[in-house]
C-alpha positions, 0 to 999 in steps of 0.5 A: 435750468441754472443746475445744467448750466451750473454743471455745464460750466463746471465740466467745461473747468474740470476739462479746461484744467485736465488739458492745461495741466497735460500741456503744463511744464513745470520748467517753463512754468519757473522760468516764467515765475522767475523773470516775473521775480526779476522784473519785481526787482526791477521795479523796485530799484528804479523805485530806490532810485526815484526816491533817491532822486526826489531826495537829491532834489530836496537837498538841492532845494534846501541848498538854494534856499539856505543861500537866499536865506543869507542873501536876504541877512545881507540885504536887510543889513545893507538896508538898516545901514543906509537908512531904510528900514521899510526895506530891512524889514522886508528883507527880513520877512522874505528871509523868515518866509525861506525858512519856513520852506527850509524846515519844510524841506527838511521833513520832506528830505528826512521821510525821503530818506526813511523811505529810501532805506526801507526800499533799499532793504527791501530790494537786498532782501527781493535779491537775496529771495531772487537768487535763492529761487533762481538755485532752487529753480534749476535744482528742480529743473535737472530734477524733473529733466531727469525723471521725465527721462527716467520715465520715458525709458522705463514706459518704453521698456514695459511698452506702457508708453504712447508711442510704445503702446502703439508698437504693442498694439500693432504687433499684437493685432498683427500676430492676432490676424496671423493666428486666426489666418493660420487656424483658418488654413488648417480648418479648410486642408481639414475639410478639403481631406474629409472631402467636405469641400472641394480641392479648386486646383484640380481638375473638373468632374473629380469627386470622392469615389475617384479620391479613394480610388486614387488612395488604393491604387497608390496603396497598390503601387506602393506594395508592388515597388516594394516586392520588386525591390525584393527580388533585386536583393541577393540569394545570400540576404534572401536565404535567412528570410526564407529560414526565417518563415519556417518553410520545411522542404520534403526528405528525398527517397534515400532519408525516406528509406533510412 
């Protein structure tokens, strides 16, 4: 059961394949791998600039907290000045706190800016990718164009083509049906002369014996006309006719006696 199955399931890949790859075309296919290619570029400039802007915001932070950090020099000054060192002290210790997440940001806004450059080259890299496929995309484009037009002209000149093939084949049934129509006119006049079957224009009671004699009496009268036209020639176009037979007319008494 799981070998039909199997097969089944193979069949149903192989005719899948054979009707997506007859309705593929490649054109459409490299337009759409090529706006997948920009969107890809896309995405990764938004992501230089995200890093960019998260970068900016450390610097930012850094900023402030390098004011504080001063702010807090000056306080603890003023405190030691006034005689309160409980509160220059304290000044003191919130100023060494900010430093510490100064020196934090500083690694955070270095990383930042490492991975901003690499983006950076990666997405002048995608765009020189990009636009060398985009050339080579429309290369292949006119090429394919052109051959797709080739082919189609030479299908329709040897008429190997769909639409052509349908033409052949039409004309070739049309010119096959007139053929066998035209040796079937000629087998029936062949047998409607051998008197095998009968002619159905012509009148009823007509059969063979009447044919033939219809045959012989326009034999007849075929002759007849012919001796009548004869008689109507002159004497002098008769006369070499009769030499010409040999008749020898009989001497008179004068050349008998001589």
């Amino acid at each position: 059961m799981s070998s039909i199955t199997h097969r089944i399931a193979t069949l149903f890949r192989v005719k899948a394949n054979k009707a997506l790859d007859k309705a593929e075309d490649p054109r459409e296919v490299l337009d759409y791998s090529y706006e997948q290619q920009r969107e890809m570029l896309q995405r990764v400039r938004r992501g230089v600039a995200d890093v960019a802007t998260s970068r900016k915001r450390v610097e930012l932070q850094v900023s402030q907290l390098r004011q504080s950090t001063g702010k807090l020099q000056g306080q603890a000054e003023q405190a030691l000045a006034v005689g309160r060192e409980d509160l220059a002290r304290e000044a003191l210790t919130r100023r060494t706190a900010v430093e510490g997440q100064i020196t934090d940001l500083e690694g955070q806004q270095a990383s930042l800016k490492e991975q901003e450059e690499k983006l950076t080259l990666a997405a002048q890299r995608l765009e020189a990718k990009v636009d060398a496929f985009r050339t080579r995309k429309e290369t292949i484009k006119a090429s394919y164009t052109a051959a797709e037009a080739q082919t189609r002209i030479t299908e329709a000149v040897t008429g190997i083509g769909e639409e052509m093939g349908d033409v052949g084949l039409a004309m070739q049934r049309a010119q096959d049906k007139t053929e066998q129509l035209q040796a079937r006119a000629g087998a029936l006049d062949e047998l409607i002369a051998s008197g095998a079957l009968d002619d159905a224009t012509l009148p009823a009671g007509r059969d063979d014996i009447q044919a033939e004699l219809e045959r012989v009496t326009a034999g007849s009268d075929v002759e007849l006309e012919l001796a009548r036209m004869k008689a109507q020639l002159p004497a002098s176009a008769a006369a070499p006719a009769v030499e010409g037979g040999g008749t020898k007319q009989a001497p008179s008494d004068g050349e008998a006696t001589s």
